[in-house]
N, C-alpha and C positions, 0 to 999 in steps of 0.2 A: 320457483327456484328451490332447488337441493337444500342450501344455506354451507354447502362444501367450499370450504376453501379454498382464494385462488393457489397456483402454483406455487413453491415458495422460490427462490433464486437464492442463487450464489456466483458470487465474484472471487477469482481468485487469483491473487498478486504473487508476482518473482522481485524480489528483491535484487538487483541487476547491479551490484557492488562493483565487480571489480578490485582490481589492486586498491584504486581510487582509497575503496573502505576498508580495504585490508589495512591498510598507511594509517585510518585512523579508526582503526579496532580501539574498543573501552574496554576490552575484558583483557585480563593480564595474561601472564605469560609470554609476553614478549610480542617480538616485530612478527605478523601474518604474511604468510607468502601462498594464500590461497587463489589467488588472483587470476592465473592461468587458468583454473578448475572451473572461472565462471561459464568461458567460451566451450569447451571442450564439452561440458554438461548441459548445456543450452544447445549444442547442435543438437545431442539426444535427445530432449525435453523437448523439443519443436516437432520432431518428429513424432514421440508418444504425445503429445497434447492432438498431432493433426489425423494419427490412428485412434484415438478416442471421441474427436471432433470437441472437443474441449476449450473455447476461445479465453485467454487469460488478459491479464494488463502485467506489464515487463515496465515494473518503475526503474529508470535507467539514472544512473549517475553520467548526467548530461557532460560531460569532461571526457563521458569516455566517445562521445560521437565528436571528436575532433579527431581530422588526421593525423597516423601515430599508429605506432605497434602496440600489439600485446604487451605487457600485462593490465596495459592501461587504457589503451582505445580500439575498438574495432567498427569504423561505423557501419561496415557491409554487415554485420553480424544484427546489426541494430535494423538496418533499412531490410535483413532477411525475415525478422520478427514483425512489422511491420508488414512486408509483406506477403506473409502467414496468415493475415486476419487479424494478429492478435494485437492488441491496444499498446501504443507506447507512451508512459508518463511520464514522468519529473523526480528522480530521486535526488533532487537538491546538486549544485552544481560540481563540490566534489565530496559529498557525502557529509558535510558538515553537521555541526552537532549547532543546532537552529537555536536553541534556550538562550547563547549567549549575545547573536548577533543584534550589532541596531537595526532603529527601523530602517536606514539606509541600505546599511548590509545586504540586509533582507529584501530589500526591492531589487538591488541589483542582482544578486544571488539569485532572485526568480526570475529577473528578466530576463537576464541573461541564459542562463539554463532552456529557459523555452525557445529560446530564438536557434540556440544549437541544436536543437531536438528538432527545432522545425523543417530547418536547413538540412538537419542530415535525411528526415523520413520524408520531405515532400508534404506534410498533414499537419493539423491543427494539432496541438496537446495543449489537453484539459487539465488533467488530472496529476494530483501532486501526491506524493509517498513519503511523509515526513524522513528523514533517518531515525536510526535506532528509537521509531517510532514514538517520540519525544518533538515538541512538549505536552506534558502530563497537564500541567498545570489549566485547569478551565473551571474556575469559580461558579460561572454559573449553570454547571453540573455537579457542581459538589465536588469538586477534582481539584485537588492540592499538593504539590511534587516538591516536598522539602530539598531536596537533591540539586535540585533546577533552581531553588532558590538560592542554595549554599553556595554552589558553583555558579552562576552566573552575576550572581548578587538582585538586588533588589530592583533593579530593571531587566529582568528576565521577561523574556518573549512567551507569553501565553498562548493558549490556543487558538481566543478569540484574532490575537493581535494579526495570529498566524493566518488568519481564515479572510480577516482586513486586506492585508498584502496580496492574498492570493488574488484576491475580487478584481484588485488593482491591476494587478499583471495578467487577467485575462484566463486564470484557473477556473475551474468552474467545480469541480469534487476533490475533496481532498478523504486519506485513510486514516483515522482517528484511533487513538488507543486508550483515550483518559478513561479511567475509572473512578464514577463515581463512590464517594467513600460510605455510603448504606452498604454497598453492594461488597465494600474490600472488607468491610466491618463483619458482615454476614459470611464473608467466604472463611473470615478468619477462625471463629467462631464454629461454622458447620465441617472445616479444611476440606474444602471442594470447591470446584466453580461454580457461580451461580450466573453463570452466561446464559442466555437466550439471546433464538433469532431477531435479527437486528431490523433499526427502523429506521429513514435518511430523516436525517437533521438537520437544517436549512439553518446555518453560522454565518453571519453576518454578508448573505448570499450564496455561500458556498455550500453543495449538498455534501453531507458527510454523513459517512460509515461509520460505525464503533470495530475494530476488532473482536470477534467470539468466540474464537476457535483454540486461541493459539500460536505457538509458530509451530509447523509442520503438520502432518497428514496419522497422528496417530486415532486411536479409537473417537478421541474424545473427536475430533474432527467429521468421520463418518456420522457418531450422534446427530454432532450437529447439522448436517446435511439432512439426514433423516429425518429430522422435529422441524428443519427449515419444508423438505419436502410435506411433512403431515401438516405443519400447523401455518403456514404464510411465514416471509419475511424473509431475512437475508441470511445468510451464511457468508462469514467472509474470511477466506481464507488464504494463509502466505507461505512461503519458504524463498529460500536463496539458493540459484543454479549451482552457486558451488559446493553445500553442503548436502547435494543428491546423493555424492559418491562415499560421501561418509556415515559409518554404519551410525545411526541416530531417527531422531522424529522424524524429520526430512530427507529421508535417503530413497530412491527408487524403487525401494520395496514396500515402505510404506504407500507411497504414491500413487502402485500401481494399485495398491488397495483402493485409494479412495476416485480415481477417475473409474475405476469399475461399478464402484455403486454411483459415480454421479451417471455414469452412460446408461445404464441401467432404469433407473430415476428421470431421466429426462425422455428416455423410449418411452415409459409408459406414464409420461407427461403428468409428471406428479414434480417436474423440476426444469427451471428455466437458468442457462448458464448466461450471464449478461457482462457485458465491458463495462466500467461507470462512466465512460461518456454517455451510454446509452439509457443511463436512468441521472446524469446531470442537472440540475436547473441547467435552462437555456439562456444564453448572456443576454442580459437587459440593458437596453440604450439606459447612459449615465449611472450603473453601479459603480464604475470606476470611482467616479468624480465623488460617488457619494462617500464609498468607501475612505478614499482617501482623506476628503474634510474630518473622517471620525476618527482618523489615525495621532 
């Protein structure tokens, strides 16, 4: 054997808002009326994703696959992604901010979500896309989210708890953001990132992703493509349909940068683009049951 490294892979998510998350934007400035932008930028973005061959996951704010107009529902739009190839997951059911909800909340919130998703695409959905990529909070990563604790109070919904509930309702990968605090310590300290290719994480059943990249398709994103392609491991990368058309990280121009080095990269198979149903743990008779007792 060589001793060459296998391929390295990357997964790459659409954040699928809607007005839904427009409604419940955390950054200020006022009430978001980006909503329309999602559909409009997604017709395009299916199109360049299916001229590049580039299969992504479109985590969907499950509210919007009920029937209903724009700016809030499209389910054709949803069952067209779908049937594109590309994965559809679970962006919570109207994009809620997850830290504060009970465990109750929380069950129904994902059950429910899934069963609209299921209904609108005809397929299974696995895979969950926390919102505003929250909760932070997961001790045993070393990941503590003062934030999350301040606003939600002292029964705030963790990672783990998150990863619990999911097992429960039949998720099987969820997309993770926590950072552990070595790693926030050293970034702070050198003022750079210290991301590397990523490794799945098996949370209390559920495979999980760390975030590496980023939001959006700038340099630092190609890097990491590039050291995912040379050295193994994942690359995982996001944006949101509606901020393509805006000049920034995530706008079309960056994007077309980086589906050229992935198409590039995967021609001369030095790079695998994958769905995460496709590298999920596979559901095991009675995680439920067991999940639930530890909840």
């Amino acid at each position: 054997m060589s001793g060459r490294p296998l391929p390295g892979r990357l997964l790459l998510f659409w954040d699928y808002d809607t007005q839904w998350g427009a409604d419940r934007s955390r950054s200020g400035g006022g009430q978001k009326e980006w909503g329309p932008d999602e559909f409009v930028n997604t017709d395009r973005l299916l199109t360049m994703l299916d001229q590049y061959r580039v299969p992504s996951c479109f985590a969907v704010v499950a509210a919007a696959a009920r029937p209903g107009l724009r700016p809030y529902h499209d389910p054709e739009q949803i069952r067209a992604i779908h049937a594109a190839g590309h994965e559809v997951g679970c962006h919570s059911l109207h994009h809620d901010w997850l830290p504060a909800l009970s465990p109750s909340q929380l069950h129904d919130n994902l059950s429910r979500s899934r069963e609209l998703l299921e209904g609108c695409i005809g397929a299974a959905v696995c895979t969950f896309v926390p919102p505003y990529n929250q909760p932070f909070h997961y001790p045993g990563a070393l990941s503590f989210s003062r934030s999350e604790r301040n606003e939600a109070g002292p029964n705030h919904l963790g990672f783990s708890a998150l990863c619990r509930a999911l097992a429960v309702t039949g998720y099987r990968f969820c997309r993770a953001a926590y950072r552990p605090m070595p790693q926030r310590i050293m970034e702070a300290l050198l003022r750079r990132s210290c991301d590397s290719p990523g490794t799945i994480k098996n949370i209390e059943g559920v495979s999980c992703l760390r975030l590496n990249a980023g939001c959006g398709f700038t340099d630092h994103a190609i890097n990491m493509v590039r050291r995912c392609a040379r050295d193994g491991g994942y690359a995982v990368l996001y944006g949101h349909p509606h901020s393509l058309s805006v000049d920034g990280p995530q706008s079309f121009a960056h994007l077309v940068r980086v589906l050229a080095v992935v198409r590039d990269l995967v021609n001369q198979k030095q790079l695998q683009v994958v769905r995460p149903s496709e590298i999920a743990v596979p559901p095991q008779a009675g995680v439920g049951e067991v999940a639930h007792a530890r909840s």
